[in-house]
C-alpha positions in Angstrom: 27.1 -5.2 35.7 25.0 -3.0 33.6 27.1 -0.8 30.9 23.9 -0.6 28.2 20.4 0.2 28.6 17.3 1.6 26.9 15.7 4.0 28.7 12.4 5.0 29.4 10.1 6.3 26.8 7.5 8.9 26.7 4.9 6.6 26.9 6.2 4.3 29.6 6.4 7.6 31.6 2.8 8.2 31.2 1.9 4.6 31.9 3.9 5.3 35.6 2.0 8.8 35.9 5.5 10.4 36.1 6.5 14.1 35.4 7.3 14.4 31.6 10.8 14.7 30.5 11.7 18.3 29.8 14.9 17.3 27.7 15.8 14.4 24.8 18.5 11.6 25.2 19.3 8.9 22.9 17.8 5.4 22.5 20.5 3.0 23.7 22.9 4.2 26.4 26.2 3.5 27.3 28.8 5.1 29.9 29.7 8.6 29.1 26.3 9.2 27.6 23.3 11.5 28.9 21.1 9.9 30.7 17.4 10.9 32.4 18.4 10.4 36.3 14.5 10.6 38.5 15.2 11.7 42.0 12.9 14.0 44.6 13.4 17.6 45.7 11.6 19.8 48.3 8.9 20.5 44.9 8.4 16.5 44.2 9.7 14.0 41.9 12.0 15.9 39.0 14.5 14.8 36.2 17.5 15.7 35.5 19.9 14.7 32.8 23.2 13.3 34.0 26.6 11.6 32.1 26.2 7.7 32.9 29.4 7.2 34.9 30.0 8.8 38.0 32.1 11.5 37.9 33.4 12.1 41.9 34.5 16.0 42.5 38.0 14.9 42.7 38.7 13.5 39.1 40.1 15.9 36.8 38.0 14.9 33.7 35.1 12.9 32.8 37.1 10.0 31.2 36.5 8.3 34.6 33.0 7.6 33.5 34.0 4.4 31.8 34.8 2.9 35.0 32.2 4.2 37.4 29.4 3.3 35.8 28.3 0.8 38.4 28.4 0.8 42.1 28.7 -2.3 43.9 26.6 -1.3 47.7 28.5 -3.1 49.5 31.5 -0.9 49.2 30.1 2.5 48.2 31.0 3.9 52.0 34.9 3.3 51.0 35.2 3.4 47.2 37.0 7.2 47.1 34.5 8.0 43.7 31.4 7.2 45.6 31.6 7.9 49.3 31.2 11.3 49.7 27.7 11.3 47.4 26.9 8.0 49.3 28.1 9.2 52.5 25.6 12.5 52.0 22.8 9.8 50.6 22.6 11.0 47.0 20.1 8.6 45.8 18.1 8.4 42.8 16.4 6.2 39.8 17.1 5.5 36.7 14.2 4.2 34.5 14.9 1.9 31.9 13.0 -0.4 29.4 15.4 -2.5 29.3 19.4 -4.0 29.9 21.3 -5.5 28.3 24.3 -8.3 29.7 26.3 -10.7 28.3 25.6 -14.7 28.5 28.8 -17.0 27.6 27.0 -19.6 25.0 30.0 -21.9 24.3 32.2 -20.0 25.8 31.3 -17.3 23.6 29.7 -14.0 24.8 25.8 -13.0 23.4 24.1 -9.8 24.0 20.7 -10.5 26.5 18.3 -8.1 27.6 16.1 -8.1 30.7 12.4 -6.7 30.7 9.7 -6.6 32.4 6.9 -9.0 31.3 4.2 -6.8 31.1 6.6 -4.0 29.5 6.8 -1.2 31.9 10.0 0.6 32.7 11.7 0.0 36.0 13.5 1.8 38.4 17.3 1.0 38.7 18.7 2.4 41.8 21.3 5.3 41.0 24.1 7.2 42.7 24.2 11.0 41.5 27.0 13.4 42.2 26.8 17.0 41.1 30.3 19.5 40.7 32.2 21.7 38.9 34.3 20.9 36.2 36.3 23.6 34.2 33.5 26.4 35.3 30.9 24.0 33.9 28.4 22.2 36.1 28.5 18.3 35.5 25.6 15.8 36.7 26.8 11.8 36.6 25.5 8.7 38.1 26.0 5.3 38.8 23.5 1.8 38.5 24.0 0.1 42.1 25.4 -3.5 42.0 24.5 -6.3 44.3 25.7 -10.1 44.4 24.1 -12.6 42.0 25.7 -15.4 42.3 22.0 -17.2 43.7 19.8 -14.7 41.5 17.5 -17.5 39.4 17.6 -15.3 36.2 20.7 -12.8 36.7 23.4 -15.6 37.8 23.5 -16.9 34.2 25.0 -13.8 33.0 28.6 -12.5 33.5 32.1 -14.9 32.3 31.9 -17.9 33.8 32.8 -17.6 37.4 31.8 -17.1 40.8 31.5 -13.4 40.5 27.7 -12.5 39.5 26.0 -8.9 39.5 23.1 -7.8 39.0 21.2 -3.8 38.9 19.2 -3.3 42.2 15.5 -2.8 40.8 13.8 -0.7 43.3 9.8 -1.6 43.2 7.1 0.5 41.7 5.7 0.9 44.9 8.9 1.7 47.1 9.8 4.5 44.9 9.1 7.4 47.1 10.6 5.1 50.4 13.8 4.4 48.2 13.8 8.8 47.4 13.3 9.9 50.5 16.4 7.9 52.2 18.3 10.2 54.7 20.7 7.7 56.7 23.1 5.6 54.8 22.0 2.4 57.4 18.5 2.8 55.2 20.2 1.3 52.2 20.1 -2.3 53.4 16.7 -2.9 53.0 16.7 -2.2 49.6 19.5 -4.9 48.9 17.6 -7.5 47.3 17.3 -9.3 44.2 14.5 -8.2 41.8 11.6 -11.1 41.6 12.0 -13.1 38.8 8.2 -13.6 37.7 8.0 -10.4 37.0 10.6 -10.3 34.3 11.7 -11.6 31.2 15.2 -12.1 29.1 16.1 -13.1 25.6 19.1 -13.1 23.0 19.3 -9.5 21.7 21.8 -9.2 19.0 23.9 -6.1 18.7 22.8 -3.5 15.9 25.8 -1.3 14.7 24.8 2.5 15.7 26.3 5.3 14.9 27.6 6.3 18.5 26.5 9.6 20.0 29.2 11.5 20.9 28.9 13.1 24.9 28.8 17.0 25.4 29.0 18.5 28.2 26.3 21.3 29.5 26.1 23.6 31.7 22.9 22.4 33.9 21.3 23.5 36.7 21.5 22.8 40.3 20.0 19.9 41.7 
């Protein structure tokens, strides 16, 4: 499971040839935080900024985005906060330098993050919901989760266990296959560990940062 990530930075969006990012977000992000969410419309690829943490049109306040953060796939058709945005294929990307997740070292947990070797940003495959929420329009999303437990790199992370996760990274070059996904039978063949050649992972201690506090806009529709 993924709860903190850098995103992707101005230059890394040049190095992809991507649209730049019409609006700021903070360095290190964490559920309940804004968040640059890529995804394509009738006019191409565009951003929007959404709250990390799903936010499903039926919860009463955003609070829920501390437990929604992640999707696992395999039960997004039934999970009451993701079904109807999975249901109506709401699919997107968020691009990240890096993630961070937690390896037991003596029992004790350390802070790890996963790159990619030749330092690019990555796509991690996103859920986005868009609503109304006290007459203001909120835009969440949620990291998709797949099983780890054989993943060379990713099923050394986690408490000790049998339960692994890991992000679904969707390739450079499936990007536009993974946006344009109409049926929800499509998601399959994106369900797949990320290679693990192309990455990288190291101890990454914690720094103490002054935590940005989450406000809610009023945005506009997707």
């Amino acid at each position: 499971m993924c709860a903190n990530f850098k995103p992707i930075t101005s230059e890394q969006v040049k190095q992809l040839g991507l649209p730049d990012i019409p609006f700021e977000y903070v360095d290190e992000i964490y559920p309940g935080y804004k968040a640059p969410l890529l995804f394509k419309s009738e006019f191409g690829l565009e951003w929007r900024v959404v709250l990390f943490g799903l936010i499903p049109k039926w919860a009463e306040d955003t609070s829920i985005a501390k437990h929604t953060y992640n999707a696992r796939h395999e039960t997004i058709f039934q999970k009451p906060s993701f079904q109807e945005a999975a249901y109506k294929c709401k699919f997107g990307v968020i691009p990240v330098s890096e993630f961070y997740e937690s390896k037991y070292i003596d029992l004790k947990p350390q802070r790890w993050g996963v790159r990619r070797q030749d330092q690019h940003a990555f796509y991690i495959a996103a859920l986005y919901e868009i609503r109304k929420l006290d007459n203001q329009i909120i835009r969440s999303a949620a990291m998709l989760t797949l099983d780890a437990i054989d993943h060379a790199m990713m099923k050394d992370f986690h408490e000790p266990g049998d339960v692994k996760r890991s992000v679904v990274i969707i390739p450079h070059d499936r990007l536009d296959e993974w946006l344009s996904i109409s049926q929800p039978e499509q998601l399959k063949k994106f369900m797949q560990g990320f290679p693990v050649d192309e990455y990288e992972c190291s101890h990454v201690p914690k720094i103490k940062l002054k935590k940005d506090t989450p406000q809610l806009n009023i945005f506009e529709d997707f």
